[in-house]
C-alpha positions in Angstrom: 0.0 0.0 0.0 1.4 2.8 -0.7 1.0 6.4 1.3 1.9 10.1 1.0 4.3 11.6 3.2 4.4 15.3 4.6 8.0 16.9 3.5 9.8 19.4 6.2 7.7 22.6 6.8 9.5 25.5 5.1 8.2 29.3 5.7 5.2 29.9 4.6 3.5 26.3 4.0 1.4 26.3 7.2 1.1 23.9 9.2 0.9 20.2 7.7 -1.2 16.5 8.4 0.4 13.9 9.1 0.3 11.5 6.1 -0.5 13.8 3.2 1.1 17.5 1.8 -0.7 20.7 2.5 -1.0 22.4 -0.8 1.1 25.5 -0.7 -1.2 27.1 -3.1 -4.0 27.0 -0.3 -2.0 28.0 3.1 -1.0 31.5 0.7 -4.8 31.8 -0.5 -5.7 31.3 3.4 -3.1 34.3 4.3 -4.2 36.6 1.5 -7.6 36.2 2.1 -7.0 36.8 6.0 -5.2 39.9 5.6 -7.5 41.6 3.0 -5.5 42.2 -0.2 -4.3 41.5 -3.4 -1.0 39.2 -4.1 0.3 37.2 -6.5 -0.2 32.6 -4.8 2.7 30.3 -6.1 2.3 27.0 -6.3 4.6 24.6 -4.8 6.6 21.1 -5.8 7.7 22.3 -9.1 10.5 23.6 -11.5 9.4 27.6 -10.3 6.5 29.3 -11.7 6.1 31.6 -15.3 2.9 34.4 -15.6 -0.2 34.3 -14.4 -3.7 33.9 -15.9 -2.9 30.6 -16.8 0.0 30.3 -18.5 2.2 29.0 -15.2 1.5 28.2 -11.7 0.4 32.0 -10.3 -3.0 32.8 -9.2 -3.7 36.2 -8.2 -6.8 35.9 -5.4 -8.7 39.1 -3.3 -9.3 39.5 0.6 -12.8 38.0 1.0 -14.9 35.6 3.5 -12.5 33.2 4.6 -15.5 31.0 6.0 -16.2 29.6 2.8 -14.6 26.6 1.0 -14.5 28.4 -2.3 -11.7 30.8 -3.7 -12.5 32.7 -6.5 -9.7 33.6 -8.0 -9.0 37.2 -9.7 -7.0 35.6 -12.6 -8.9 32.8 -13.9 -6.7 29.7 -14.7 -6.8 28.6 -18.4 -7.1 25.2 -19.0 -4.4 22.7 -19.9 -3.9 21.2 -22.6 -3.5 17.9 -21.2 -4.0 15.0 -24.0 -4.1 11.7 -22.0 -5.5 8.1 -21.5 -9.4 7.5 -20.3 -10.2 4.5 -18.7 -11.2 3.0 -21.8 -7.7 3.4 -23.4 -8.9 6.0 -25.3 -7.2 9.3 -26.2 -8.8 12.2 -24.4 -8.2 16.0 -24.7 -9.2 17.8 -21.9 -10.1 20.9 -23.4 -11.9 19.9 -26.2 -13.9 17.2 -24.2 -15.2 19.7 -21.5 -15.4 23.2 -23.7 -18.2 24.6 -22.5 -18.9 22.2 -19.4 -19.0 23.1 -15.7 -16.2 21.1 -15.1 -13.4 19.9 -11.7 -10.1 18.7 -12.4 -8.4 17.2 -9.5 -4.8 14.7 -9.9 -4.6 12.4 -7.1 -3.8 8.6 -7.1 -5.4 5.4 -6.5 -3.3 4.3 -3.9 -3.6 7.1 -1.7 -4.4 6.6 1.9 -7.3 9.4 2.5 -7.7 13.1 0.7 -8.1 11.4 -2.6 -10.8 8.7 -2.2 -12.5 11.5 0.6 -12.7 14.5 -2.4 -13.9 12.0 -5.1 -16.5 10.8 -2.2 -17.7 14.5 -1.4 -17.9 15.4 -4.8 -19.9 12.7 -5.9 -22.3 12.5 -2.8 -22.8 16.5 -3.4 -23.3 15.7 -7.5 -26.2 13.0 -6.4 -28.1 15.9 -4.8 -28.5 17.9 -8.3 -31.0 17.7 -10.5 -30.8 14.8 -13.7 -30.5 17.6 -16.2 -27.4 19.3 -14.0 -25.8 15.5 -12.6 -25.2 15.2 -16.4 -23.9 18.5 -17.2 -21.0 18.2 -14.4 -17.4 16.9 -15.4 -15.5 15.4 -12.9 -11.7 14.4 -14.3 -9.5 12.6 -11.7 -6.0 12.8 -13.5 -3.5 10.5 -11.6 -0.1 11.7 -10.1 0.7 7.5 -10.1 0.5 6.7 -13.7 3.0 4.2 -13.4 0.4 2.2 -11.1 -2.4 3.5 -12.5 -3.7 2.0 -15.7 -6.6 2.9 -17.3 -7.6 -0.5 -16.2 -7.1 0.5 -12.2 -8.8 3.9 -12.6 -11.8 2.2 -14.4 -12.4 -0.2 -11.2 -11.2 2.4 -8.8 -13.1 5.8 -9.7 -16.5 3.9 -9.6 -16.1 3.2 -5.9 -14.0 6.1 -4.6 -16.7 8.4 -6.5 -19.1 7.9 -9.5 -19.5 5.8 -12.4 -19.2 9.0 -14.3 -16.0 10.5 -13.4 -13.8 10.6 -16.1 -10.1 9.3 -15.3 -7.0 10.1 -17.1 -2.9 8.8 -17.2 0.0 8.9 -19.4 3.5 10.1 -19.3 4.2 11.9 -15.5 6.1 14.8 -17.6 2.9 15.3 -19.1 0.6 15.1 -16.0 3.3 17.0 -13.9 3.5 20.0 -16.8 -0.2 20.2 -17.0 -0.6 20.4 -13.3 1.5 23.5 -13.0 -0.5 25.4 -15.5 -2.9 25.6 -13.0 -1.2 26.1 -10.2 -0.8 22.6 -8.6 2.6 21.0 -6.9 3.0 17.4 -7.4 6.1 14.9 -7.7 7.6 12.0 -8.9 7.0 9.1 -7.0 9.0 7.6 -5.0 10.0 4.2 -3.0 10.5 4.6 0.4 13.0 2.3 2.7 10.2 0.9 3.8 9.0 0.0 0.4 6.1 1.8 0.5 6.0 4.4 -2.9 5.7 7.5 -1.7 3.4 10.1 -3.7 3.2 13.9 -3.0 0.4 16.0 -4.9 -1.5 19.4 -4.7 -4.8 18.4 -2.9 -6.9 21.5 -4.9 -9.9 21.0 -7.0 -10.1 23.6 -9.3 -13.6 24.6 -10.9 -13.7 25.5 -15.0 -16.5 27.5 -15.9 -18.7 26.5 -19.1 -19.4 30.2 -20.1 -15.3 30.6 -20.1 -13.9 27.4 -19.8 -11.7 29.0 -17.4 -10.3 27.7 -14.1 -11.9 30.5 -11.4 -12.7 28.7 -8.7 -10.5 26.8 -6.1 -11.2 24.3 -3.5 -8.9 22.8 -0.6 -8.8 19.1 0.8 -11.2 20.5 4.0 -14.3 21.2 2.0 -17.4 18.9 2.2 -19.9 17.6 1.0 -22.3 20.5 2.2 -19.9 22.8 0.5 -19.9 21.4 -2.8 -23.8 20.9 -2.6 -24.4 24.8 -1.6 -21.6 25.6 -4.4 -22.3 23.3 -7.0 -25.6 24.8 -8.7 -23.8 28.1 -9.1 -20.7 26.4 -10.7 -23.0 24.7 -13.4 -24.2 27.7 -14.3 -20.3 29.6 -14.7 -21.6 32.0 -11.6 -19.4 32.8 -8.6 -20.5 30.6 -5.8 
């Protein structure tokens, strides 16, 4: 079995779980928010960050209610242009399979121990609570952090009953899944065998929210939100309005 391990605190992180990596992106949206003003959020785990708006791993957020699960981000995200693997073994491009759907990306693994499995749970408990007509306007893509592990085979049996039937799940070459991840401002790595064995994955816990009017990435969610959350939020998101 494998797990995910929490790497030395360095300034400005926050503070971490035991067993999985606090998202960088999300302890520097937490701080902006608190202190009521504009700055530029880098995202952690990779090579250093390019512009904003998209075209690297910057998001620009505003001092707002930090009560809420959503982020709404100033500079939208755009979305990457990921071409991968479905669970079918078919070749799927991301934005031309979701252009113009409310759609959440999240990369994650199969193997991992508890944020994955719990967000594909909330999400999918929350999307049960929506009208027919909206259930099957929603895009959930799970792209996995583990391709190595995870075949299109394991993601077919495994995204069924960590989520829903309909989630779609993606692999193919980590280079690819690791590039695609920073566009959008999310920190993952290379895994890793342990001494004990066990592989060791680290990953950006965000679900980020892609508009249908825009097909822009505008809203962000951390590891902590629920399943109440996504419910209040989710009508909104279908429609490309701020929740």
């Amino acid at each position: 079995m494998s797990a995910e391990k929490t790497p030395s605190p360095k300034p400005g992180d926050g503070p971490a779980r035991p067993g999985r990596r606090t998202p960088l992106i999300v302890a520097a949206v937490a701080i902006v928010a608190a202190i009521g003003i504009t700055a530029a959020v880098v995202g952690g785990g990779g090579d250093g960050t390019t512009s904003a708006n998209g075209s690297g791993s910057v998001a620009v957020v505003s001092g707002g209610d930090t009560t809420r699960a959503a982020t709404v981000l100033d500079r939208p995200f755009t979305k990457p242009g990921l071409v991968l693997t479905d669970t079918k073994g078919q070749k799927y491009d991301l934005r031309e399979r979701t252009k113009g759907k409310p759609t959440l990306v999240y990369f994650g693994y199969t193997h991992c121990p508890d944020v994955c499995p719990l967000t594909m749970s909330n999400i999918a408990i929350a999307k049960k609570q929506l009208p027919k007509a909206d259930q099957d306007k929603l895009q959930v893509v799970f792209v996995t952090t583990d391709p190595e592990r995870d075949t299109p085979a394991e993601l077919g049996k495994w995204l069924p009953a960590a989520g829903d039937p309909s989630f779609t799940g993606l692999t193919g070459a980590f280079s690819t899944i690791q590039a695609g991840a920073r566009e959008i401002g999310i920190g993952i790595d290379p895994p890793k065998k342990g001494k004990d064995g066990k592989v060791v994955s680290m990953h950006g816990a965000q679900v980020i929210a892609f508009s249908p009017t825009t097909d822009q990435g505008y809203v962000l969610y951390g590891e902590d939100t629920s399943v109440d959350d996504y419910a209040k939020d989710l009508p909104k998101l279908i429609k490309g309005e701020n929740p």
